[in-house]
One Martini backbone bead per residue (centre of mass of N, CA, C, O) as a GRO file, in nm:
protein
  225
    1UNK     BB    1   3.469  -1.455  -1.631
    2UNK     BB    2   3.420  -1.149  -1.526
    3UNK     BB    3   3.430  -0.815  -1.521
    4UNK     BB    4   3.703  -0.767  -1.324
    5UNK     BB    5   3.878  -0.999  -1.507
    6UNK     BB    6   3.899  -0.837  -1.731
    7UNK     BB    7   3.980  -0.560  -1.668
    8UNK     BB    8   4.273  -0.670  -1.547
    9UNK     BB    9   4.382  -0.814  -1.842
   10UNK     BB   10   4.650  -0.618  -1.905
   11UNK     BB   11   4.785  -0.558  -1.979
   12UNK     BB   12   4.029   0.133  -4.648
   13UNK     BB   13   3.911  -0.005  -4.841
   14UNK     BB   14   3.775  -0.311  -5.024
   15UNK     BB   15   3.659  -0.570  -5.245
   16UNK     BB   16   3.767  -0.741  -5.014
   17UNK     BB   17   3.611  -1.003  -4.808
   18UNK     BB   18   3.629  -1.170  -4.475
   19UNK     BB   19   3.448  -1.419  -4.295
   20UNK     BB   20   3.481  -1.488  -3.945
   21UNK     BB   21   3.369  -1.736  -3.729
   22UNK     BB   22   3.286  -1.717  -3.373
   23UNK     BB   23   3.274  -1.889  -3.045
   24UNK     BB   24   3.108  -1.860  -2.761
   25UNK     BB   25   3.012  -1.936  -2.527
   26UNK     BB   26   2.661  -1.923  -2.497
   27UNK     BB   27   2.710  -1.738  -2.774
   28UNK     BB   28   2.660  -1.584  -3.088
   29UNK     BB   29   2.836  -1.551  -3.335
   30UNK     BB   30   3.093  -1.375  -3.441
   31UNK     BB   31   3.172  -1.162  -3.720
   32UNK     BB   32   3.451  -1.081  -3.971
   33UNK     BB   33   3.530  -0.826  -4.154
   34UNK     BB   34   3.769  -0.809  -4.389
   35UNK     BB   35   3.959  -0.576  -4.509
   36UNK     BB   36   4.258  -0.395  -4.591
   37UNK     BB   37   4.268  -0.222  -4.341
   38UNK     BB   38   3.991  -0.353  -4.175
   39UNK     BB   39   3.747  -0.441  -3.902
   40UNK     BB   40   3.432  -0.594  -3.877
   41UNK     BB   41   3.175  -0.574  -3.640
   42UNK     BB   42   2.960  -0.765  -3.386
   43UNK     BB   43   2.918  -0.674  -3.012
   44UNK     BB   44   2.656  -0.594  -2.803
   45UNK     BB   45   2.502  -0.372  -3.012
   46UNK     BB   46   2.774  -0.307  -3.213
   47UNK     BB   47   2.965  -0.140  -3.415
   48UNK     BB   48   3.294  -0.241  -3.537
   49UNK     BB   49   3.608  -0.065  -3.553
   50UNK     BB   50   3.959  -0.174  -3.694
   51UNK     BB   51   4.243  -0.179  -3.752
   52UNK     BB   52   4.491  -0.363  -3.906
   53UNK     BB   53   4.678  -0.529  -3.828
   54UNK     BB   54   5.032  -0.535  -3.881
   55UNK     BB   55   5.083  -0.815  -3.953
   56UNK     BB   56   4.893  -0.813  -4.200
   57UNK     BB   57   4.892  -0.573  -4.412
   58UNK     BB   58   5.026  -0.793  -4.642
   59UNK     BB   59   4.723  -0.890  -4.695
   60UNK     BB   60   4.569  -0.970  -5.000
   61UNK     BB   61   4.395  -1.212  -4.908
   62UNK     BB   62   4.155  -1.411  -4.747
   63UNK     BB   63   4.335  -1.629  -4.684
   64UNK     BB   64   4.611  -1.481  -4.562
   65UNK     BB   65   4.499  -1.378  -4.307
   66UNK     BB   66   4.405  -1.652  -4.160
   67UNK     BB   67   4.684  -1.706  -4.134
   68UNK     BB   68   4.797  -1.483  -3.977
   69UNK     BB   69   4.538  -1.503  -3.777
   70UNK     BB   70   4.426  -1.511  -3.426
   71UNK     BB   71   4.119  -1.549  -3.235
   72UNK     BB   72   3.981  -1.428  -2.917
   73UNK     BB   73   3.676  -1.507  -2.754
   74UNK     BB   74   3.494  -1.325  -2.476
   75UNK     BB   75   3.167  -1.427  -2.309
   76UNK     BB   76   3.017  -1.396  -2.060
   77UNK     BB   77   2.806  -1.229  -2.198
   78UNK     BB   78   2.584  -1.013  -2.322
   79UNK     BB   79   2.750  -0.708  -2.246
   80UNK     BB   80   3.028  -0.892  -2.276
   81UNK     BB   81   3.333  -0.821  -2.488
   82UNK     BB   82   3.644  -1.030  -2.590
   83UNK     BB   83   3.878  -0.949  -2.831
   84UNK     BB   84   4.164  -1.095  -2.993
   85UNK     BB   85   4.474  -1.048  -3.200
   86UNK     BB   86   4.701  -1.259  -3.314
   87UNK     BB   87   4.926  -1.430  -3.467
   88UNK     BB   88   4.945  -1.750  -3.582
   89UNK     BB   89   5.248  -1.839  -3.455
   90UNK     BB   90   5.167  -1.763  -3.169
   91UNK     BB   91   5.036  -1.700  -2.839
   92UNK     BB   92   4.825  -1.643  -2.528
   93UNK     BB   93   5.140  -1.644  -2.374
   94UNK     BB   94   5.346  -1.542  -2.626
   95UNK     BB   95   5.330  -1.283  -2.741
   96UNK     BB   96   5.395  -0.995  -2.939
   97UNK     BB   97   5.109  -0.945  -3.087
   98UNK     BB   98   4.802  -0.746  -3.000
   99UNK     BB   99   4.503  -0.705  -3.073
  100UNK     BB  100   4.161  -0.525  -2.954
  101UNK     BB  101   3.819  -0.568  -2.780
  102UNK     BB  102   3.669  -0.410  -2.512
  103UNK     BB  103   3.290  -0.434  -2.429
  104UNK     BB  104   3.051  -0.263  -2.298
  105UNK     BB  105   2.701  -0.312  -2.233
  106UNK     BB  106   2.643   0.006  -2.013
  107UNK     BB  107   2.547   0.333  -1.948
  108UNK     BB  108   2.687   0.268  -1.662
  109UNK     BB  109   2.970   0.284  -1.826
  110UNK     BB  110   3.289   0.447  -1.799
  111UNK     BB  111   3.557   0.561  -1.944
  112UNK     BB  112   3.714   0.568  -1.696
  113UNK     BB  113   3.728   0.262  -1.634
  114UNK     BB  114   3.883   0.213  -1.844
  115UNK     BB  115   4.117   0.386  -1.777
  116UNK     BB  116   4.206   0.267  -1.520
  117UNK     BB  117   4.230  -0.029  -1.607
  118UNK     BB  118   4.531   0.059  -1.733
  119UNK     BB  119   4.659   0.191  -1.505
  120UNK     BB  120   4.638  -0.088  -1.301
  121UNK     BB  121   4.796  -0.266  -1.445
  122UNK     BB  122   5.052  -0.133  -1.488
  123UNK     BB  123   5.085  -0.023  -1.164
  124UNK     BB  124   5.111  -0.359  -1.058
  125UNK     BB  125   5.324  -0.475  -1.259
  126UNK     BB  126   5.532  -0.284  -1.261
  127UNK     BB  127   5.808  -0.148  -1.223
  128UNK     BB  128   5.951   0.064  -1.069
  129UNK     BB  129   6.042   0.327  -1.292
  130UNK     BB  130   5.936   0.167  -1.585
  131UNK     BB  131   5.702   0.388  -1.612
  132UNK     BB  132   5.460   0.513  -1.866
  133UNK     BB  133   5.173   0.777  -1.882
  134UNK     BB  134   4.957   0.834  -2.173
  135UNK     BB  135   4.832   1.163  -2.295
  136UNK     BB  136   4.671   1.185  -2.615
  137UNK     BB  137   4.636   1.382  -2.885
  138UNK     BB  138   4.487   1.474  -3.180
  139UNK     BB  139   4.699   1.452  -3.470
  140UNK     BB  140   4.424   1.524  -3.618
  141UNK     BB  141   4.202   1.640  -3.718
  142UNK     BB  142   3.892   1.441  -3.570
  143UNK     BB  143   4.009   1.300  -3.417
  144UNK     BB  144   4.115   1.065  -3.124
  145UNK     BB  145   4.214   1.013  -2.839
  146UNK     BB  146   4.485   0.888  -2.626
  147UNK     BB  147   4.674   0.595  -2.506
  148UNK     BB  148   4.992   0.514  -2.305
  149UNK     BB  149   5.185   0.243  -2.232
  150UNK     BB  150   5.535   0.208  -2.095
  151UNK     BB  151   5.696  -0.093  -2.008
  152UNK     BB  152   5.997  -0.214  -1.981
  153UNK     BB  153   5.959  -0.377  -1.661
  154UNK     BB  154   5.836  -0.652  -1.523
  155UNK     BB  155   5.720  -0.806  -1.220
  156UNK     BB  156   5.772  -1.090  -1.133
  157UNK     BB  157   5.501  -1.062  -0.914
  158UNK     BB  158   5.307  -1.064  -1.155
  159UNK     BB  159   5.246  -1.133  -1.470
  160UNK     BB  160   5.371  -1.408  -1.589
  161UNK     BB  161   5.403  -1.351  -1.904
  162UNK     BB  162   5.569  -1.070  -1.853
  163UNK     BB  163   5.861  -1.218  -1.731
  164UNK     BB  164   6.113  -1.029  -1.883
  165UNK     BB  165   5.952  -0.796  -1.984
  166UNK     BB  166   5.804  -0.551  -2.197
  167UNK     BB  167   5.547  -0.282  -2.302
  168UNK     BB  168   5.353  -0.132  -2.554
  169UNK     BB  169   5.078   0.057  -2.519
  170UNK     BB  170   4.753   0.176  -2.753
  171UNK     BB  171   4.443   0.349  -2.665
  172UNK     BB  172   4.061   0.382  -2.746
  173UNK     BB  173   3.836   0.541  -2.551
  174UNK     BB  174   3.466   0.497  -2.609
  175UNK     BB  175   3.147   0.566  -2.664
  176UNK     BB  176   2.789   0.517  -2.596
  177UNK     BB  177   2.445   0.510  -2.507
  178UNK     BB  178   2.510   0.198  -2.405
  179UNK     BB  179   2.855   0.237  -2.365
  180UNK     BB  180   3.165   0.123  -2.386
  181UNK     BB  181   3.554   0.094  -2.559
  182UNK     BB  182   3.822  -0.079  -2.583
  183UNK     BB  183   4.117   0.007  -2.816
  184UNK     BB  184   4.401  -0.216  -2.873
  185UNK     BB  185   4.770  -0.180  -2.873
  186UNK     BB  186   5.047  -0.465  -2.847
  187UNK     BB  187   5.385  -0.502  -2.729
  188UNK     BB  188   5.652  -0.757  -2.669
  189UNK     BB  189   5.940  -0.819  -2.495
  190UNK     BB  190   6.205  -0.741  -2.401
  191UNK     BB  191   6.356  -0.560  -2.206
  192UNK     BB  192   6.445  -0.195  -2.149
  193UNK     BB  193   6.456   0.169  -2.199
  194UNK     BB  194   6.221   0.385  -2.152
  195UNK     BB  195   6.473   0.639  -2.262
  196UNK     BB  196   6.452   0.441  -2.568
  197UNK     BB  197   6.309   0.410  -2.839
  198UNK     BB  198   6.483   0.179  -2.975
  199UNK     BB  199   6.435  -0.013  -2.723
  200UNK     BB  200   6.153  -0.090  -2.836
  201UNK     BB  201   5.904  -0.345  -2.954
  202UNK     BB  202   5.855  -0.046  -3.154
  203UNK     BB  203   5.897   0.161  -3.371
  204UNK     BB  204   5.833   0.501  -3.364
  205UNK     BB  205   5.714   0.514  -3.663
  206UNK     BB  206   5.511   0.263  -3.638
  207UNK     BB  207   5.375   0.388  -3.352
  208UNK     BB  208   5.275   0.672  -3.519
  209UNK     BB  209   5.082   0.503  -3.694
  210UNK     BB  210   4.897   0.376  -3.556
  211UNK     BB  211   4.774   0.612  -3.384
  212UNK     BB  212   4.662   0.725  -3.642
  213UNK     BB  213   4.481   0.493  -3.714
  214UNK     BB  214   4.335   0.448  -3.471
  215UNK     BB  215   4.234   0.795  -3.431
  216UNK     BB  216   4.087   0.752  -3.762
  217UNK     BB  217   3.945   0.456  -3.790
  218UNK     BB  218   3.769   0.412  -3.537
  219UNK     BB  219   3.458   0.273  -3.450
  220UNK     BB  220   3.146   0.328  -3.230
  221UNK     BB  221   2.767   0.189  -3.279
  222UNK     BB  222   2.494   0.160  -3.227
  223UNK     BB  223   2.245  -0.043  -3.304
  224UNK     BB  224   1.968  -0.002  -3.505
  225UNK     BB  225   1.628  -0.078  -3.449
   0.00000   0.00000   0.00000
C-alpha cells in the first residue's frame, strides 16, 4: 500500500514499563514501552508518545496490557508508517475502538495534507446530512488543538467496513522539522443521531476526557542525531 492508499485508509508515568516488538515487512521491529498513562515508541526518525487506549485504562501490568491490545503495524517505506491499537477481543474489520498514529518522515509533507486526509474519508463515506466536522480548540492553555469528525451513518457504497455503522473521530495533527504526524481516536457502533450525543458511540464525557488527554499527552519529535 503506497502512501495515497494509507491517507484514504480512514477512515502519567509508571515505573512499570512493557516493551512489545513488532515487525513491518521489510523494516527494523518498532517497540512500544507502555507506562501507566502513555505508550512510547520510535518510528520514523521521530519519537512518539500517546496516552494509552482507553480499553486498557484498567491494564496495570505489563501481562494484563498485552493481553488487553492488538497492534497493527504497517510501513509501506522507511518514511511512513501507521501503527494502529485495537482491544484484543475485537478485529481489524469488526472493531469498535481503535487508536492510531500514521507518521510520515518528509519536511515536504505538510499537515494540511494530514487535515484533508481526515476530512475527505469523512466526507466520501458519510451519507449526506450525517456528517459534522470540527476544529477544536486547546481545552487548556499549552495544550494543542484538535479535529473531530463524526458520521452517525456511512454510505452504504462506502468503506465495506463501515456499513450500517456510524463513527466518531478525534486527532491531534502536528509536525516537526522532518515530518508531521496524525494521532487519532475511533470508536463504531450503529447508527445514531447526529444531534443526540447520548446516542453516540462514547459517551460525552468519556469523549471530553480523550480529548483533553490527546490535547494534553501527546509528543512527536525528531530524534536527536
Amino acid at each position: 500500500m503506497n502512501l495515497a492508499g494509507i491517507l484514504a485508509r480512514f477512515c502519567l508515568t509508571s515505573t512499570l514499563s512493557v516493551v512489545i516488538s513488532t515487525h513491518a515487512l521489510g523494516q527494523a521491529p518498532i517497540e512500544f514501552t507502555v507506562s501507566e498513562a502513555r505508550i512510547s515508541f520510535v518510528t520514523t526518525e521521530h519519537n512518539i508518545s500517546i496516552p494509552k487506549p482507553l480499553w486498557a485504562q484498567s491494564s496495570r501490568t505489563a501481562g494484563s496490557f498485552k493481553r488487553a491490545t492488538s497492534i497493527s503495524v504497517l510501513q509501506p517505506n522507511a518514511q511512513t508508517a501507521l501503527i494502529e491499537f485495537i482491544p484484543y477481543d475485537e478485529t481489524f474489520d469488526t472493531w469498535t475502538q481503535m487508536s492510531g498514529v500514521l507518521v510520515v518522515n518528509d519536511p515536504d509533507f505538510p499537515v494540511s495534507a494530514h487535515e484533508a486526509s481526515i476530512a475527505h474519508a469523512f466526507e466520501t463515506n458519510c451519507k449526506k446530512g450525517a456528517l459534522m466536522l470540527e476544529r477544536v480548540p486547546p481545552l487548556e492553555a499549552g495544550f494543542l488543538p484538535s479535529l473531530m469528525a463524526v458520521c452517525a451513518e456511512f454510505r452504504t457504497d462506502g468503506v465495506a467496513t463501515g456499513i450500517g455503522l456510524g463513527e466518531v473521530l478525534i486527532a491531534i495533527v502536528l509536525d516537526s522539522p522532518n515530518g508531521a504526524a496524525k494521532i487519532f481516536e475511533e470508536w463504531r457502533g450503529p447508527t445514531f443521531d447526529l444531534l443526540n450525543k447520548r446516542t453516540w458511540p462514547i459517551g460525552e464525557h468519556e469523549l471530553l476526557t480523550r480529548m483533553v488527554r490527546m490535547q494534553g499527552q501527546i509528543s512527536f519529535t525528531k530524534l536527536k542525531q
